[in-house]
C-alpha positions as CSV (number, residue, x, y, z in Angstrom):
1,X,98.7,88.1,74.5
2,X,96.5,88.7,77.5
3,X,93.2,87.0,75.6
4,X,95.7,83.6,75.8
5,X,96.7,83.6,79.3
6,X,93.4,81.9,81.3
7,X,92.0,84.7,84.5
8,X,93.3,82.2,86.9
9,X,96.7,81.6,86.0
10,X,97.3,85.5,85.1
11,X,96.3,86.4,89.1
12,X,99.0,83.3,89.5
13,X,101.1,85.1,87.8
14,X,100.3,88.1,88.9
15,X,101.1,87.0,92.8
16,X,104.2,84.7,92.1
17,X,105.7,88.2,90.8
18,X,104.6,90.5,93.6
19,X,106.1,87.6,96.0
20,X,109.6,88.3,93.9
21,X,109.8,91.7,94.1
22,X,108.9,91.9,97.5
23,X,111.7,89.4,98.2
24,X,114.3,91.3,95.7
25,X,113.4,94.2,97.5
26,X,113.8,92.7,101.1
27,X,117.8,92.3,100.0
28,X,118.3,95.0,98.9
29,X,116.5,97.0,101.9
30,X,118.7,95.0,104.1
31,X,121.9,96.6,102.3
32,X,120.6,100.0,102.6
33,X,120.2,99.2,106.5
34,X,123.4,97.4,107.0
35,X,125.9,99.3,104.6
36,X,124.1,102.9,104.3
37,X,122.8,103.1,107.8
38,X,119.0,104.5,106.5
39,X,116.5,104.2,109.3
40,X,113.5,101.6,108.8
41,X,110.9,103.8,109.6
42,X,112.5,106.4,106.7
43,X,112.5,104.0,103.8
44,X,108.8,103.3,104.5
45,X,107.7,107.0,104.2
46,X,109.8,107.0,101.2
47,X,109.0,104.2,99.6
48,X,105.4,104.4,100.4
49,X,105.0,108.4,99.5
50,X,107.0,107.6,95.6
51,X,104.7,104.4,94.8
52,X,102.1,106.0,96.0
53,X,102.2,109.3,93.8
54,X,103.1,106.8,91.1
55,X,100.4,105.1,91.0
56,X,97.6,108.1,91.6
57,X,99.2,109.6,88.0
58,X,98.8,106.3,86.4
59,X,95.3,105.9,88.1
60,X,94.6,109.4,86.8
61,X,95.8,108.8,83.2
62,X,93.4,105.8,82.8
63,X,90.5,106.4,84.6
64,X,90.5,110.5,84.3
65,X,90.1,112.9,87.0
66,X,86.5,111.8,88.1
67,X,87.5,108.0,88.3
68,X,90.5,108.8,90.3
69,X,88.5,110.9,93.3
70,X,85.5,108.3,92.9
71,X,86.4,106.7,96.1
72,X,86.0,109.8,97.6
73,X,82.5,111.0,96.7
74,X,81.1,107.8,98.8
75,X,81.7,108.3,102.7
76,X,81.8,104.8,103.6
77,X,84.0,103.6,100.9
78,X,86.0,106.3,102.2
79,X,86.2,104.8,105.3
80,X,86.9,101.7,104.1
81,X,89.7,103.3,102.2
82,X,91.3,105.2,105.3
83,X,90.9,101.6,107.4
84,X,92.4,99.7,104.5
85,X,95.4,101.9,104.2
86,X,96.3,102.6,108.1
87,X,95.2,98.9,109.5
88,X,96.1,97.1,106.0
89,X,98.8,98.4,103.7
90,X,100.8,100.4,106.3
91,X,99.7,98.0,109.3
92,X,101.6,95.1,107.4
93,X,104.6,97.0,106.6
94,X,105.7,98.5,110.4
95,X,104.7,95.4,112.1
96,X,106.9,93.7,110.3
97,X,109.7,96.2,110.4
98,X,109.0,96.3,114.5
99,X,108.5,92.5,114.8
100,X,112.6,92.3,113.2
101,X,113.7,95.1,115.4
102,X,112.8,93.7,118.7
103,X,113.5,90.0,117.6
104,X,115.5,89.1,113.9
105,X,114.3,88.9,110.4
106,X,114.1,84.8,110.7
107,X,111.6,85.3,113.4
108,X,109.5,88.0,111.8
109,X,109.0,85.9,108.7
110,X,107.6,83.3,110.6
111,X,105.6,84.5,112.1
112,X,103.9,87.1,109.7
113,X,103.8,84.4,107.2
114,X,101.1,82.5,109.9
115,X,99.0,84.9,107.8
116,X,98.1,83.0,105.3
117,X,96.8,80.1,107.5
118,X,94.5,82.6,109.3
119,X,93.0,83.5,106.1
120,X,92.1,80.2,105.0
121,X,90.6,79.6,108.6
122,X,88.3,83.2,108.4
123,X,87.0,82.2,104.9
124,X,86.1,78.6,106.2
125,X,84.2,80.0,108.7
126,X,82.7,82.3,106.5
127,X,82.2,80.3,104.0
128,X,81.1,77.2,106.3
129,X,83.1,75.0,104.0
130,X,87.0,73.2,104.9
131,X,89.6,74.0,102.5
132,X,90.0,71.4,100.2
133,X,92.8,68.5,100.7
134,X,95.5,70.4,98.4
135,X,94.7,73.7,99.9
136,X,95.2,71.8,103.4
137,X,98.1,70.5,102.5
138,X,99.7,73.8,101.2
139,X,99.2,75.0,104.6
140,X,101.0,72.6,105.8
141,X,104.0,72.7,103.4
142,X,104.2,76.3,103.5
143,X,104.4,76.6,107.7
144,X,107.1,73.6,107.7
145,X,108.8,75.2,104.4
146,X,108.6,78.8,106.0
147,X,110.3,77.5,109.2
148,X,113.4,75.5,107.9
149,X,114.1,78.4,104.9
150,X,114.6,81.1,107.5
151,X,116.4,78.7,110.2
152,X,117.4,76.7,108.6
153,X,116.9,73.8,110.8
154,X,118.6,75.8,114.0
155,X,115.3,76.7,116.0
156,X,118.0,78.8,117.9
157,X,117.6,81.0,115.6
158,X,114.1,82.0,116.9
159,X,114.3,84.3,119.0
160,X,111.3,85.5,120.7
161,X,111.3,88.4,123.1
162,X,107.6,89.3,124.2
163,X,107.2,92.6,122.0
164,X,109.1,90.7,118.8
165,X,106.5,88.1,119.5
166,X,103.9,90.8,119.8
167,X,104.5,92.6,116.5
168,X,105.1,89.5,114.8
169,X,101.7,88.1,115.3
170,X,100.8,91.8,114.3
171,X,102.3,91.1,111.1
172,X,100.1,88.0,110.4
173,X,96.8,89.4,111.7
174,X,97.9,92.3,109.0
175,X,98.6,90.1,106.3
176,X,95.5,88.5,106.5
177,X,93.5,91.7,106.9
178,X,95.6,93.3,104.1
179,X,94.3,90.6,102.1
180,X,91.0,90.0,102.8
181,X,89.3,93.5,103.3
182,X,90.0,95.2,100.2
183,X,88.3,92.9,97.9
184,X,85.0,95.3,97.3
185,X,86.9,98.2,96.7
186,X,89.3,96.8,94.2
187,X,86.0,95.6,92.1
188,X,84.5,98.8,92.3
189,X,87.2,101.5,92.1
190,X,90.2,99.4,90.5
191,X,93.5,98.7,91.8
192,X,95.6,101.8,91.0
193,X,93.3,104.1,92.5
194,X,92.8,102.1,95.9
195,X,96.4,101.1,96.3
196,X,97.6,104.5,95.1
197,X,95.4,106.4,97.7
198,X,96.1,104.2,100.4
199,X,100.2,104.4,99.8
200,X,100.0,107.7,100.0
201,X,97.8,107.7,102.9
202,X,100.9,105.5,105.1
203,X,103.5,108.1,103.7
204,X,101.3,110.9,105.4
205,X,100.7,109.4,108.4
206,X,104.8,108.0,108.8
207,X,106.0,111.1,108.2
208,X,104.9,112.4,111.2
209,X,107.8,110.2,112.7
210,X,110.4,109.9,109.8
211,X,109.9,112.9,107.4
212,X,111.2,112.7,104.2
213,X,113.2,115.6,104.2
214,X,115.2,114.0,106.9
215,X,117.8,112.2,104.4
216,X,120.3,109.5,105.6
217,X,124.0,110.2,105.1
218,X,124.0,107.2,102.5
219,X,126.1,106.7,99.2
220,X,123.8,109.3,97.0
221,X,124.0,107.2,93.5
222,X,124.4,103.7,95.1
223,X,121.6,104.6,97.6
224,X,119.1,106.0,95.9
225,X,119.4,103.4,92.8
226,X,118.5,100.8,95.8
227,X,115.7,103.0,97.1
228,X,114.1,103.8,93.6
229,X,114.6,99.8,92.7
230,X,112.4,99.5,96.3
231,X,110.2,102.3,95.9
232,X,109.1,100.8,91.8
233,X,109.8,97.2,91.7
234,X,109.1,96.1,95.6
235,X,106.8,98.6,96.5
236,X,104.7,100.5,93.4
237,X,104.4,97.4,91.2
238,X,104.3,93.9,93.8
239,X,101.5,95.7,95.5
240,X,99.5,96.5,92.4
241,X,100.0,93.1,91.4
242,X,99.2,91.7,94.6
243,X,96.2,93.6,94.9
244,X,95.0,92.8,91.6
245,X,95.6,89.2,91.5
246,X,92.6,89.0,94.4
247,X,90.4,90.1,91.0
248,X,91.1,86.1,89.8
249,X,92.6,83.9,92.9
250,X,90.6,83.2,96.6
251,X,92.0,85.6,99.1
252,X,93.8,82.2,100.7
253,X,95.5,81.2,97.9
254,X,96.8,84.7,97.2
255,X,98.4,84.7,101.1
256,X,99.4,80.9,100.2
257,X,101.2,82.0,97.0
258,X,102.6,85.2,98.6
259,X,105.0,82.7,100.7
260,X,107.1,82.7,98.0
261,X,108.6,86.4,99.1
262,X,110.7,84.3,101.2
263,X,112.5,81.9,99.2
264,X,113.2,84.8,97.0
265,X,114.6,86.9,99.4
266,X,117.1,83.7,100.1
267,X,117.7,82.8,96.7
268,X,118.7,86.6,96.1
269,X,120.8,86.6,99.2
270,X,123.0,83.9,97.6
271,X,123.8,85.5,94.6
272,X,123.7,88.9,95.9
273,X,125.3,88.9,99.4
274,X,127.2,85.3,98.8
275,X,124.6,83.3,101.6
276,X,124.8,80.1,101.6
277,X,122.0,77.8,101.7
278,X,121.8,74.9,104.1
279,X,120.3,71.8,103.9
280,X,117.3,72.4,105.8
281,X,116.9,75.5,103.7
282,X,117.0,73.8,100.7
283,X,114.6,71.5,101.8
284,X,112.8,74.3,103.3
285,X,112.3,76.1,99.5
286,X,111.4,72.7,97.9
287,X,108.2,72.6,100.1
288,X,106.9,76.1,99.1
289,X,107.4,75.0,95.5
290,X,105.3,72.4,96.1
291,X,102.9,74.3,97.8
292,X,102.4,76.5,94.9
293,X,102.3,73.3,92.4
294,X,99.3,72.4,94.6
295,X,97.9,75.8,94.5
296,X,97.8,75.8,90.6
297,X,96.3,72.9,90.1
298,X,93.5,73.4,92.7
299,X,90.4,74.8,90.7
300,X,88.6,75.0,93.7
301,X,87.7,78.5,95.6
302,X,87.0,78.8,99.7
């Protein structure tokens, strides 16, 4: 079926789904928090560390023992590798974690998802070319569309201490490097082994503060059916996805697309956890809808 589906509407694809799961995952993360009392830091290590191994047995499968250490017999892809995961991959995740402990998860989202606007400013300037007038536009749509989802129109809602603005603009500096950097080493290696090795990289370096062994007093069957659904679905396969949609789409219209991850997370909130959705909010999803209309039918690259 694959030989149907044109390269740039499979990396589409490919993003639109990572953007679900991450905001399926966000849900149920918050019940875990909220009604199970797990610690932030905990499911990261956790969720990081399963994927991880998950995805180096996969790489391993496909690519055999010598394609899965290739990385590694090359010091400065190495390098790139260790940057990637601590800066990148695990960079994104805490900061964003921090940013909605020292502020609220409204706030967070707003701010990390300035990411994708920073992107599309680094490769003009790289590039020495503007985005083109849809790719402008999506900006636009998905700041203003961003904004009234998570507040829905009450700006009260923002609330901006110094470190929650801090680790918030973290979380879009991290985005954007997330997405950006690992482009070379996803051609060259693939995307199971990079994203593997760099998940399990962040569980190894969290779980200096939030071992594993150090187990929540949570629900045992209804927990860890929430943590395995995060650890698979919004963890192990929206990263994969992510990262290997940047083999088809323009690093900026990956980070554009990603913005669905929030609408998501609300329209799962409503059926899950009974939220309702405002006016503002509704209005709010409608404009990241259309940002991503835009986005398909944009055949330009930055």
């Amino acid at each position: 079926m694959n030989q149907f589906i044109r390269p740039r509407h499979k990396g589409i694809l490919m993003v639109l789904t990572a953007a679900i799961l991450w905001g399926l995952s966000g849900t149920a993360a918050q019940v875990l928090f909220s009604v199970d009392a797990v610690h932030p830091g905990w499911l990261v290590t956790i969720r990081m560390g399963i994927a991880g191994v998950l995805l180096l047995i996969a790489s391993g499968v496909r690519q055999g023992f010598y394609g899965l250490f290739a990385v590694w017999r090359h010091p400065a892809q190495s390098g790139r590798l260790l940057v990637y995961a601590l800066l990148g991959l695990l960079g994104v995740q805490y900061s964003y974690l921090a940013a909605i402990a020292y502020s609220n998860a409204a706030t967070a989202t707003l701010l990390q998802y300035i990411g994708p606007t920073l992107i599309m400013l680094y490769l003009a300037v790289r590039s020495g070319r503007l985005p083109s007038l849809r790719e402008g536009l999506a900006v636009i749509f998905t700041l203003i569309g961003t904004a009234l989802l998570v507040t829905n129109g009450d700006m009260q809602r923002v609330n901006v201490s110094r470190l929650g603005l801090i680790w918030g603009l973290l979380s879009a500096v991290t985005l954007a490097f997330y997405t950006v950097f690992p482009e070379r080493l996803l051609h060259r290696f693939g995307s199971l082994a990079i994203v593997g090795w760099s998940m399990v990289l962040g569980a190894l370096v969290m779980s200096f503060r939030d071992p594993p062994w150090r187990v929540a007093p949570f629900s045992v069957v209804h927990g860890w059916l929430l943590i395995m659904f995060i650890a698979l679905f919004g963890t192990l396969l929206a990263f994969f996805f992510y990262s290997a949609s940047l083999r088809y789409l323009t690093p900026a219209q990956v980070g554009l697309l990603a913005t669905v991850e929030p609408l998501a997370a609300t329209v799962a909130a409503m059926l899950i956890l009974n939220v309702r959705l405002g006016m503002f909010a509704i209005f709010g999803g409608l404009l990241i809808l259309l940002s991503v209309m835009l986005l398909t039918r944009s055949s330009r690259a930055i």
